[in-house]
ZADO-1210 file (C-alpha; in nm, 4 decimals, padded with zeros to 6 digits):
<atoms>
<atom x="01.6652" y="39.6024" z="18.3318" code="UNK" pos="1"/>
<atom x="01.8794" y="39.8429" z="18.5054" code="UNK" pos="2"/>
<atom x="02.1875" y="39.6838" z="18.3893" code="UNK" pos="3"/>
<atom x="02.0658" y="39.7239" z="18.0280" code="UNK" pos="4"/>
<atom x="01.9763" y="40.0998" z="18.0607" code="UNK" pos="5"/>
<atom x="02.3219" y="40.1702" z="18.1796" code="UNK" pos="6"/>
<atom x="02.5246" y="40.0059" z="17.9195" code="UNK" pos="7"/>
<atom x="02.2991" y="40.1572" z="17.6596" code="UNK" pos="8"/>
<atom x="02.3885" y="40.4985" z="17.8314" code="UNK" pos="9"/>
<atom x="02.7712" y="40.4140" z="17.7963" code="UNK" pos="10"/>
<atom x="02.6885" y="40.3445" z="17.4706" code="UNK" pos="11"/>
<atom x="02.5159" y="40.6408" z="17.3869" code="UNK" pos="12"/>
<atom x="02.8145" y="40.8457" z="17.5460" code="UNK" pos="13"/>
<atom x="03.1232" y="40.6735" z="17.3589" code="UNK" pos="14"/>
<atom x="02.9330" y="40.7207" z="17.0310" code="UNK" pos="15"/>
<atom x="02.8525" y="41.1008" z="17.1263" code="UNK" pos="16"/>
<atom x="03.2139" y="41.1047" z="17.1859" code="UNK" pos="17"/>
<atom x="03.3275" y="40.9733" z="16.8900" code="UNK" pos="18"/>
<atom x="03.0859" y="41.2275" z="16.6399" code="UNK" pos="19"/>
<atom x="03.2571" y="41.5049" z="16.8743" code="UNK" pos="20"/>
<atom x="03.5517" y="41.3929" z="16.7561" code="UNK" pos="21"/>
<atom x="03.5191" y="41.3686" z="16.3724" code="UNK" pos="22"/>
<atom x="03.3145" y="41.7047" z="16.3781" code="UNK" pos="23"/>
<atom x="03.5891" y="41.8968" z="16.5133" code="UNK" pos="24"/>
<atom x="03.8415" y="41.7177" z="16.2668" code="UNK" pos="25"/>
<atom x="03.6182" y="41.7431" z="15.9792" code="UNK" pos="26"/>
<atom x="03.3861" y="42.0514" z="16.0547" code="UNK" pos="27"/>
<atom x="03.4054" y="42.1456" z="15.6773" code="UNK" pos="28"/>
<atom x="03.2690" y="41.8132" z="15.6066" code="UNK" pos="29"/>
<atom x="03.0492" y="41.7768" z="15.8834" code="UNK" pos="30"/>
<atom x="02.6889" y="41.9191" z="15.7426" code="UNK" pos="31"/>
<atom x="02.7096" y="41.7143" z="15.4290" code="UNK" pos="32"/>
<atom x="02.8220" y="41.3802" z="15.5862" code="UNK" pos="33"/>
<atom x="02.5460" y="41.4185" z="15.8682" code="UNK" pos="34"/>
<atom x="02.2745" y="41.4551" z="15.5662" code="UNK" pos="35"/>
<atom x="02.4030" y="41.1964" z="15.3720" code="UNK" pos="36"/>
<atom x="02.4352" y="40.9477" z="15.7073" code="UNK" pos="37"/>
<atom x="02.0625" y="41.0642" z="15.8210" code="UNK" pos="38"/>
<atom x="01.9299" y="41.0397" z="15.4620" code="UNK" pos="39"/>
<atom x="02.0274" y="40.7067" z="15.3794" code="UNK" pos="40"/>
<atom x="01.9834" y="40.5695" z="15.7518" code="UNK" pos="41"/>
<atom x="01.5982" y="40.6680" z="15.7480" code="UNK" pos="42"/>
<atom x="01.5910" y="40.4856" z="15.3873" code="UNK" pos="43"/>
<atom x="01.7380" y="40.1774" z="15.5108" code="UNK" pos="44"/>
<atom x="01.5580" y="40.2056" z="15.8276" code="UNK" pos="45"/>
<atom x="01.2250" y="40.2477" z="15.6341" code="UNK" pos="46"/>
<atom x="01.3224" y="39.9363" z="15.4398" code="UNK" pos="47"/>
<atom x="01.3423" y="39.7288" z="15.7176" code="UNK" pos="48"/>
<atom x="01.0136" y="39.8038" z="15.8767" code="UNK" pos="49"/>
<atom x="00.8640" y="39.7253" z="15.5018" code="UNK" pos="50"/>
<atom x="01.0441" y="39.4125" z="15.5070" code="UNK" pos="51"/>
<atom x="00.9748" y="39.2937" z="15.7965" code="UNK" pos="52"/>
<atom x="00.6118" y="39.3536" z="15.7552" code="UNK" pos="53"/>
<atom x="00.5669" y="39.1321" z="15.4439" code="UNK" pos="54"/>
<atom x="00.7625" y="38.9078" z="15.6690" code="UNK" pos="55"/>
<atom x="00.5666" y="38.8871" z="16.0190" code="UNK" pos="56"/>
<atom x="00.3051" y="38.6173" z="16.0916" code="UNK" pos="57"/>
<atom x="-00.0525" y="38.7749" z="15.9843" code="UNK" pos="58"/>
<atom x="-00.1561" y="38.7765" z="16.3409" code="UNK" pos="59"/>
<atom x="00.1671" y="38.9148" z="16.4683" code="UNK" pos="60"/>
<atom x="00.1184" y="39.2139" z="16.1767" code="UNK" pos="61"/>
<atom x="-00.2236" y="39.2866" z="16.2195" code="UNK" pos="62"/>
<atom x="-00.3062" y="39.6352" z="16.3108" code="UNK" pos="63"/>
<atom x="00.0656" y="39.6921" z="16.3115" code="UNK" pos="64"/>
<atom x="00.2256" y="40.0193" z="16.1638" code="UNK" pos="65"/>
<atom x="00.5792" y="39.8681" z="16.0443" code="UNK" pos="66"/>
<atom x="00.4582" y="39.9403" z="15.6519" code="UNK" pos="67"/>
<atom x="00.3297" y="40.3248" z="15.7077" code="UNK" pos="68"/>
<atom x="00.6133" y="40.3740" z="15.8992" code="UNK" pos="69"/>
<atom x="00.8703" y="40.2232" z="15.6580" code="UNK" pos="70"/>
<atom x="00.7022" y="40.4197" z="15.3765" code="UNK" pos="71"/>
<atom x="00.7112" y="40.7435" z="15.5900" code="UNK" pos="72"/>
<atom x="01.0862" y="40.6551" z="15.6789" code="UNK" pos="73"/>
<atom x="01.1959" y="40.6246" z="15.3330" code="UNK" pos="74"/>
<atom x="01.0176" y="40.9181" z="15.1700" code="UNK" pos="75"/>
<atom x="01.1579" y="41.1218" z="15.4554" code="UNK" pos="76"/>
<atom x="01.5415" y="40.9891" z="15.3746" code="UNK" pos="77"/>
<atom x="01.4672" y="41.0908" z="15.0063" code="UNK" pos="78"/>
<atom x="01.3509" y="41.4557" z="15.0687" code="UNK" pos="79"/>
<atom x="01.6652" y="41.4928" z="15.2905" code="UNK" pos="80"/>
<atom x="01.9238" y="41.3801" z="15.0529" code="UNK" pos="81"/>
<atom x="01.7234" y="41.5655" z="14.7447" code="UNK" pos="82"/>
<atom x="01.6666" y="41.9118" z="14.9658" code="UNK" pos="83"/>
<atom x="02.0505" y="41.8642" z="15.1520" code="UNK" pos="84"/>
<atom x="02.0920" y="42.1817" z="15.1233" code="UNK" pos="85"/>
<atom x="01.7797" y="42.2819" z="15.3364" code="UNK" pos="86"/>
<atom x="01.7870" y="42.0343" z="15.5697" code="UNK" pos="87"/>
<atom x="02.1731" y="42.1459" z="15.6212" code="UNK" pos="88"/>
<atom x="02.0344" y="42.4892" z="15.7723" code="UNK" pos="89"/>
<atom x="01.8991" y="42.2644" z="16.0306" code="UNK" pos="90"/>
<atom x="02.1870" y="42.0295" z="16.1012" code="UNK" pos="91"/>
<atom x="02.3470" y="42.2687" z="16.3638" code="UNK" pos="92"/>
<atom x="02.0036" y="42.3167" z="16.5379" code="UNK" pos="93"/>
<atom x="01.9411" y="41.9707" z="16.6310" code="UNK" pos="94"/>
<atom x="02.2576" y="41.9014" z="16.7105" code="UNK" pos="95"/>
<atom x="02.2679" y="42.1919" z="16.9853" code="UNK" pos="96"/>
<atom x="01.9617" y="42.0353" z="17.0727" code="UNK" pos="97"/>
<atom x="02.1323" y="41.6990" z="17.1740" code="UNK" pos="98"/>
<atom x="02.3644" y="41.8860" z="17.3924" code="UNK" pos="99"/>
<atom x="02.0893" y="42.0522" z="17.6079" code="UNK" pos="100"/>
<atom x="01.8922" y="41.7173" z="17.6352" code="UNK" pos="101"/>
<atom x="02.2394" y="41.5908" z="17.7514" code="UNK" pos="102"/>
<atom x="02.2768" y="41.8229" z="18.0502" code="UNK" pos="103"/>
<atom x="01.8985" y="41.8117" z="18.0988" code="UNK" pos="104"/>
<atom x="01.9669" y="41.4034" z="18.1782" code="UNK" pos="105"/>
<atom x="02.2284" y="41.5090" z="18.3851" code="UNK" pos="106"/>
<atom x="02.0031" y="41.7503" z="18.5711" code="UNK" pos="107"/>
<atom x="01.7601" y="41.4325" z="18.6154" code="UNK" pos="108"/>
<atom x="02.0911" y="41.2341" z="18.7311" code="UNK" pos="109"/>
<atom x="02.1693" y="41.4770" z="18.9639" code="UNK" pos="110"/>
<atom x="01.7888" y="41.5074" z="19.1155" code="UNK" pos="111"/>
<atom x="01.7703" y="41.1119" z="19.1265" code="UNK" pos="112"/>
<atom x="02.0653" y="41.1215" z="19.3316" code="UNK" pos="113"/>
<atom x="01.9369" y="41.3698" z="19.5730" code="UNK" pos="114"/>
<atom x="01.6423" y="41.1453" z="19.6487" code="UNK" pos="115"/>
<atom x="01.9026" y="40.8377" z="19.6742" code="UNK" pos="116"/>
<atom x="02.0132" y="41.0836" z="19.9641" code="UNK" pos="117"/>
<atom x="02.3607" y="41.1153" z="19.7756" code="UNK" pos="118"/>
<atom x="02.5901" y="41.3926" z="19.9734" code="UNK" pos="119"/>
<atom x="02.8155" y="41.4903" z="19.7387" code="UNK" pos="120"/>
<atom x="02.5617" y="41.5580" z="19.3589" code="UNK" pos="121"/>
<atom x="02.6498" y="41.9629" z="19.2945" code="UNK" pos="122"/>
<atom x="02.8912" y="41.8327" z="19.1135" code="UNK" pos="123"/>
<atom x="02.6239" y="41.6582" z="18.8592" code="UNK" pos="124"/>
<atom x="02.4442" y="42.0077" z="18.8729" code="UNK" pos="125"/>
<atom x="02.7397" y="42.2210" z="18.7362" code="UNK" pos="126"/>
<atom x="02.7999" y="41.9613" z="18.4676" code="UNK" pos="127"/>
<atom x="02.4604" y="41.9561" z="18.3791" code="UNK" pos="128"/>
<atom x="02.4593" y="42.3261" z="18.3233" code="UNK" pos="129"/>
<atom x="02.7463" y="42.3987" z="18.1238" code="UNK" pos="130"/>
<atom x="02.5612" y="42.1302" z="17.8990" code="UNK" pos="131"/>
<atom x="02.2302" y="42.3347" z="17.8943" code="UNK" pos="132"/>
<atom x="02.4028" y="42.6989" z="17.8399" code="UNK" pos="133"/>
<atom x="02.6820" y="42.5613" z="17.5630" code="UNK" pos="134"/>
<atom x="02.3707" y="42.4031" z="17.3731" code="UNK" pos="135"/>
<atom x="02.1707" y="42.7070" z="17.4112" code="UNK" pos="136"/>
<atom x="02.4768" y="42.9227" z="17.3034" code="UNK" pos="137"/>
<atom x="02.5493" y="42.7570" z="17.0254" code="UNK" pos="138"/>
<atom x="02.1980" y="42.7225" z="16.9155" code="UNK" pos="139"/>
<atom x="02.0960" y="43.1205" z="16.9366" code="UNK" pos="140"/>
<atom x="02.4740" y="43.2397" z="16.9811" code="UNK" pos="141"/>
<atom x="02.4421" y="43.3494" z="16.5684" code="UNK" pos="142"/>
<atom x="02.8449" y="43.1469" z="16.5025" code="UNK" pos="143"/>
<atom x="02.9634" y="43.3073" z="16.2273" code="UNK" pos="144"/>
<atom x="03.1064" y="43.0366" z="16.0080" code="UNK" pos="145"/>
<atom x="02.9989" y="42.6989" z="15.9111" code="UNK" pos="146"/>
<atom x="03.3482" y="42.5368" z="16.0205" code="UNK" pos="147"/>
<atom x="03.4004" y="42.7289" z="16.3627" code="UNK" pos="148"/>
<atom x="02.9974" y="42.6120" z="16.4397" code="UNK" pos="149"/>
<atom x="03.0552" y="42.2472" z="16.4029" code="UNK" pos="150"/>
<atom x="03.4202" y="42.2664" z="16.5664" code="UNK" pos="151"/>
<atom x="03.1802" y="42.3944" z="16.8503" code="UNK" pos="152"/>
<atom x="02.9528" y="42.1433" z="16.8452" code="UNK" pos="153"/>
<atom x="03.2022" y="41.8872" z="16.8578" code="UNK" pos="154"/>
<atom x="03.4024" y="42.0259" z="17.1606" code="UNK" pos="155"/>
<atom x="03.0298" y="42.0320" z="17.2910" code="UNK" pos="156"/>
<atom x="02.9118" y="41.6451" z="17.1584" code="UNK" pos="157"/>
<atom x="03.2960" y="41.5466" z="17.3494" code="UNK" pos="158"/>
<atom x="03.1566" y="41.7063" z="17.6881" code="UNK" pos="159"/>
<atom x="02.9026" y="41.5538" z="17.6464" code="UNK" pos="160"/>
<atom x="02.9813" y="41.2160" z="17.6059" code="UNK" pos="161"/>
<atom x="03.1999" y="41.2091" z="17.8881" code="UNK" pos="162"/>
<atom x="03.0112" y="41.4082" z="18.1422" code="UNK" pos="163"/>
<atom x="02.7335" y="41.1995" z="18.0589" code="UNK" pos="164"/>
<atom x="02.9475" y="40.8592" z="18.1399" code="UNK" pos="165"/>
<atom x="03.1058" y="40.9880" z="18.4128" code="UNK" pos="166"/>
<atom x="02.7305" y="41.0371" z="18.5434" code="UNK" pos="167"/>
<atom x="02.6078" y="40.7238" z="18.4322" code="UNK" pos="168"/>
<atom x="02.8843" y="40.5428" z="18.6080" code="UNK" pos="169"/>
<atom x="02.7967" y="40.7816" z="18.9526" code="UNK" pos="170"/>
<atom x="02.4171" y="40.6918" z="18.9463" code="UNK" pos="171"/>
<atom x="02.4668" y="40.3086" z="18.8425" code="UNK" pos="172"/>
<atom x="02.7005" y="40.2589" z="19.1919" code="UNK" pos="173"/>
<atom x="02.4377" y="40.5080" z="19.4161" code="UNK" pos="174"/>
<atom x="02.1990" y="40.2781" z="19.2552" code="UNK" pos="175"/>
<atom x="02.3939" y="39.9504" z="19.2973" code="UNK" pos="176"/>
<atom x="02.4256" y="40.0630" z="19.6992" code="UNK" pos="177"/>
<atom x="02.0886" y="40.1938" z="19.7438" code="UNK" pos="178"/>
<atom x="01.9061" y="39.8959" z="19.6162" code="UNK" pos="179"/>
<atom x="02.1759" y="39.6477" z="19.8288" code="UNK" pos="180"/>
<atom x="02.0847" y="39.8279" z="20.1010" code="UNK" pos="181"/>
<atom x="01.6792" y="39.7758" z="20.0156" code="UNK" pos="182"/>
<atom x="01.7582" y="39.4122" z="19.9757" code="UNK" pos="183"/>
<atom x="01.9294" y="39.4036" z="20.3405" code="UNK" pos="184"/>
<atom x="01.6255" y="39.6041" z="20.5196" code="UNK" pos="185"/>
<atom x="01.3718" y="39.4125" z="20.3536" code="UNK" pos="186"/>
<atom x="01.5734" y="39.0571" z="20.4515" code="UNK" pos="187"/>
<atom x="01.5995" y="39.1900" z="20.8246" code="UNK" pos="188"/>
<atom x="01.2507" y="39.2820" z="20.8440" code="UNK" pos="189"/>
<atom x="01.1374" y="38.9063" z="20.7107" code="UNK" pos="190"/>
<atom x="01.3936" y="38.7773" z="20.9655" code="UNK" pos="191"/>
<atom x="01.2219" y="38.9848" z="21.2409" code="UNK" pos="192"/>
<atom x="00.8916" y="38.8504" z="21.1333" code="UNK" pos="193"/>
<atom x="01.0203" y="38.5033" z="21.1363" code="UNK" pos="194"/>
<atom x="01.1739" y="38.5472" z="21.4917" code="UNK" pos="195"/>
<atom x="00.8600" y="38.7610" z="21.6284" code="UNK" pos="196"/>
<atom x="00.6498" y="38.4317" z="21.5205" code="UNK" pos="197"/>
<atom x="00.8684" y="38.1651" z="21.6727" code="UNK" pos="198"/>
<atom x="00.8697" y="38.3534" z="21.9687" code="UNK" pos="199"/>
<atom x="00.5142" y="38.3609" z="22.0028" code="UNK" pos="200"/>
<atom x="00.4737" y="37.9860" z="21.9202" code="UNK" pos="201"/>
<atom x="00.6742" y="37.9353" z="22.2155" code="UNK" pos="202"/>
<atom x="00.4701" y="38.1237" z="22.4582" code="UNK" pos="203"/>
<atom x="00.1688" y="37.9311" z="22.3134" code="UNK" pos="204"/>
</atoms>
């Protein structure tokens, strides 16, 4: 489970890189690729839950939501690629948004280490709040200029990515030790157990 979570993080972090890295080669580009990716992603998306509604086992689909939610999906893909231009004004928004629920995680990286009685996690904290005050900048900072705001937002979606897999890969190994160590108290106290009950067998 934990091994899952963590690769899905490094995921999550290589891909935030990568967007950081066409939005600050292509900011002029940026808003009407993101609509068009979003639009028809939510279609497709939509489709699939349709599909694979008409395709589940009637007791497997009963009181399901897979068709609502496909329908919802796809009408929602449509208004954004009809009203781009809207839903454009918005782009910038929820992408400064991603940045301050990166740092947030961090934040919660750098707590979760505390209580895995980690020394050395101020580190995690500073990170974690550059994310939160670059998101919040750009979000309320009022950029003037369409390309300058999403050449931000990719030097942001960059930091990011890597702060957030250099924490990821931090955690996993205070994890990794703290739960190795777990393993070894819990085998010594069974051991201890086992010897305590020999030892009275004997007296017996």
């Amino acid at each position: 489970m934990f091994k899952n979570l963590k690769w899905t993080a490094v995921a999550i972090s290589v891909v935030c890189i990568l967007a950081g890295v066409l939005l600050v080669m292509f900011p002029g580009a940026s808003a009407d690729v993101i609509s068009n990716i979003i639009g028809y992603s939510l279609i497709l998306s939509g489709a699939v839950n349709v599909v694979t509604y008409f395709l589940l086992d009637l007791q497997v689909s009963l009181f399901r939501n897979d068709f609502v939610i496909g329908v919802v999906l796809c009408l929602l893909g449509i208004l954004v690629i009809v009203e781009k231009e809207a839903f454009q004004n918005l782009i910038p928004f929820l992408l400064s948004i991603v940045i301050v629920a990166s740092g947030v995680t961090k934040l919660q990286n750098a707590i979760d280490m505390r209580r895995l009685k980690a020394k050395k996690n101020m580190g995690q904290v500073v990170l974690a709040l550059v994310s939160i005050v670059f998101g919040l900048f750009v979000m309320f900072g009022k950029i003037n200029g369409a390309e300058l705001l999403f050449t931000l937002i990719g030097a942001g979606f960059i930091y990011s990515g890597i702060t957030d897999l250099y924490s990821t890969i931090c955690v996993s190994s205070k994890v990794q030790k703290y739960y190795t160590e777990l393993e070894k108290e819990k085998y010594a106290e069974t051991h201890d157990i086992v010897d305590a009950k020999v030892v009275e067998e004997d007296v017996k």
